[in-house]
N, C-alpha and C positions, 0 to 999 in steps of 0.2 A: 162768194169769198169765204175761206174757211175765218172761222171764228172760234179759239181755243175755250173751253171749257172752264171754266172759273170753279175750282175745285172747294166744295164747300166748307166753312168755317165748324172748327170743330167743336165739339159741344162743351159747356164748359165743364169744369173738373168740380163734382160734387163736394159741398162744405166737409162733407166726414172725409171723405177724401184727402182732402188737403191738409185734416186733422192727423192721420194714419199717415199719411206723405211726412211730416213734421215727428211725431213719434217716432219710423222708423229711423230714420235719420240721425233721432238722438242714438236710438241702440245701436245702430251700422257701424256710427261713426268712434262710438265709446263713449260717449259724452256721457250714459246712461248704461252702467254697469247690471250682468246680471244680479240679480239680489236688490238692486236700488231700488227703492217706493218712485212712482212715479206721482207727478202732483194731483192732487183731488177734481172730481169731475169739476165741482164748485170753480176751483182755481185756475183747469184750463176754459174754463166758460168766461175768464175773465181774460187769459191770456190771449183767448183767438176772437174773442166775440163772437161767438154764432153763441147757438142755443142749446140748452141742457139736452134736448132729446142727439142733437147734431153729433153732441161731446161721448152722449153715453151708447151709441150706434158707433163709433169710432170705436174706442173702447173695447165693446165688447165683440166686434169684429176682429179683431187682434189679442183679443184673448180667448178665441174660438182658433184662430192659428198657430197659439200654442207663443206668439212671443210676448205674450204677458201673462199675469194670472192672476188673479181676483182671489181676495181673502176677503171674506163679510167680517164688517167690524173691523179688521184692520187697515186694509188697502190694497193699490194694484202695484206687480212689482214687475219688472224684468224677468222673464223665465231664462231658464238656463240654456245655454245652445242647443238645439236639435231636441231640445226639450225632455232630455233623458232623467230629470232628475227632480225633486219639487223646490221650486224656487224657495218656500218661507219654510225655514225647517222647523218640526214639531217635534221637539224633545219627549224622548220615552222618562217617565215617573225614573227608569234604570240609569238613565243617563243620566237626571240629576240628582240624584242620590249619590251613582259614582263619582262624580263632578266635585260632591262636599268629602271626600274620601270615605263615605261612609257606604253597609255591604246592604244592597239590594237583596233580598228573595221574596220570593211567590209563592201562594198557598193558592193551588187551582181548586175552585168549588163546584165550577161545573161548565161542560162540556158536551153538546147537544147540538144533533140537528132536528130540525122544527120547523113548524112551515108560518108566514106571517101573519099576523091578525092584521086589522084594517090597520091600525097606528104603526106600528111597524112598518106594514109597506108602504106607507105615506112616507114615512122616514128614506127609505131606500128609493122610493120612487120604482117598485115593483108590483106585481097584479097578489094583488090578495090570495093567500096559499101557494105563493111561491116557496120552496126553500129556501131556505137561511140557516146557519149557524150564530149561535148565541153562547156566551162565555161569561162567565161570570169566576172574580179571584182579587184575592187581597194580596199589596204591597206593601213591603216590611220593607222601613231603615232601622238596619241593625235587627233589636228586634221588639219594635214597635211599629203596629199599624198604622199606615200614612193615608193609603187609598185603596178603596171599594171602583173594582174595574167592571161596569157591565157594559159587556157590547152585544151588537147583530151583527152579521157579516153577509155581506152577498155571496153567497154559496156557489152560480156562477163564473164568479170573479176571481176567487181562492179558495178551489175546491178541495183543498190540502189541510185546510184551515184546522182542523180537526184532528189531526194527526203529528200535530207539533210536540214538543214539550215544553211550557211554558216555564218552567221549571229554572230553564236554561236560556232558552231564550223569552223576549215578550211579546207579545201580539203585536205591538207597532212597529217592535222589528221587524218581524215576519210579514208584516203585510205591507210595510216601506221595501221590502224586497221585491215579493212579489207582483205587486199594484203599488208604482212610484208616486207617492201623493203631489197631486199636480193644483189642488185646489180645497182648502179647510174651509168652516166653520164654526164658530166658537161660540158659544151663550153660556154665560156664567149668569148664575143665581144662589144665595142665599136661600137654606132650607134646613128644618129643622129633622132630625138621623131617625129613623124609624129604632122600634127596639131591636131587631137585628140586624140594621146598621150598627146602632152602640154598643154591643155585642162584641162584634167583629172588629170595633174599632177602638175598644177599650176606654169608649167616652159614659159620660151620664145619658141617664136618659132622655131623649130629644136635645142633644148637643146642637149648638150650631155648628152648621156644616157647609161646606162650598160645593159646590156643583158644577162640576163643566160639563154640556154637554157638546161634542165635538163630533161633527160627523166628515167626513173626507171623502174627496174623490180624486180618481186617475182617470186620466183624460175626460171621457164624459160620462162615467161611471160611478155611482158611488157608490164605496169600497163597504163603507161601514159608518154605524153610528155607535160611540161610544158614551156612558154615562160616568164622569169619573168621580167620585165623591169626597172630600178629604172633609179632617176635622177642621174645625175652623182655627184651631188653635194650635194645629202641627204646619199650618199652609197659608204663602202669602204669592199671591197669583202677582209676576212682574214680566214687563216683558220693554224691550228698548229698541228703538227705532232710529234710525236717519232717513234724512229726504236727500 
């Protein structure tokens, strides 16, 4: 006598799973706009109950797909449709200068390709003696020195890099064009100006100074590390948020 086959029970749907299932859902549905902070790993570890490694495997699985994107130090956010564009935007020194109506210019100091030392390519996460381009130039509001700009560039990435006029435009511009920042980093420190920092930046000697150091990446690439330095008494680092 035939006997039908009992077709087997299906496996069940992995914790991150169900975590990423829930996530999407907020974005599909709208509930969870692009640009929105999405909640801290800590706080979905309380929402869903499973466990930190469960939460940050979710997570970072969907920001490898491009529909999130992770800022160290600030948070994860909704990326933009089709991911054409960088979810947390990173203001050029030009833009907020023109913002207070006051005139941006650039004094370019210097403009080089160069191949990396060991630190450098730890920066860029490239083999030692790769090429790179390096830049280095100061930002005027009006006309007083606000910021000391040095970066590296992956040469690779933006092999044009070099050929710009910074003059006219800025390197964040230019390379928000060409390598759409899709993921920053931020470390700000407290440090005291070398003498040709103070120099260039019209302080005393060994002013205090702020420090960002800011490295970015497009898609899984990163673009550049830049060093940005201001007086401490021309710059108040702010920045505002919603959840």
């Amino acid at each position: 006598m035939y006997s039908p086959r009992l077709a087997p029970a299906s496996a069940p749907v992995p914790f991150y799973e169900k975590v990423k299932q829930a996530i999407s859902e907020k974005i599909y549905t709208g509930a969870w706009q692009p640009h929105d902070r999405i909640p801290s790993e800590a706080e979905l570890v309380v929402q869903f109950g499973f466990s930190r490694g469960t939460i940050n495997r979710a997570v970072r699985e969907m920001t490898d797909a491009g529909l999130l994107v992770r800022l160290q130090g600030v948070g994860t956010f909704v990326a933009e449709a089709k991911g054409k564009s960088a979810l947390f935007e990173i203001r050029s020194i030009a833009d907020e200068i023109t913002a207070r109506n006051h005139q941006h210019r650039c004094e370019v100091l210097l403009l080089e390709e160069t191949r990396a030392d060991f630190i450098q390519a730890t920066a860029l996460e490239v083999m030692e003696g790769t090429r790179i381009f390096h830049s280095r130039m100061v930002h005027f509001e009006n006309d007083t020195p606000v910021q000391i700009e040095d970066r590296i560039v992956n040469a690779a990435i933006v092999p044009d890099y070099l050929q710009q006029d910074y003059t006219t435009t800025t390197p964040h511009a230019y390379l928000s064009l060409i390598a759409p920042l899709t993921e920053g980093e931020h470390i700000v420190e407290a440090v005291a100006a070398t003498a040709d920092d103070c120099r260039l930046l019209h302080i005393k000697e060994h002013g205090p100074c702020l420090l960002i150091r800011r490295r970015t990446w497009s898609t899984s690439h990163i673009v550049s590390l830049a060093n940005l330095l201001f007086p401490g008494s021309r710059y108040r680092l702010q920045g505002h948020f919603s959840s």
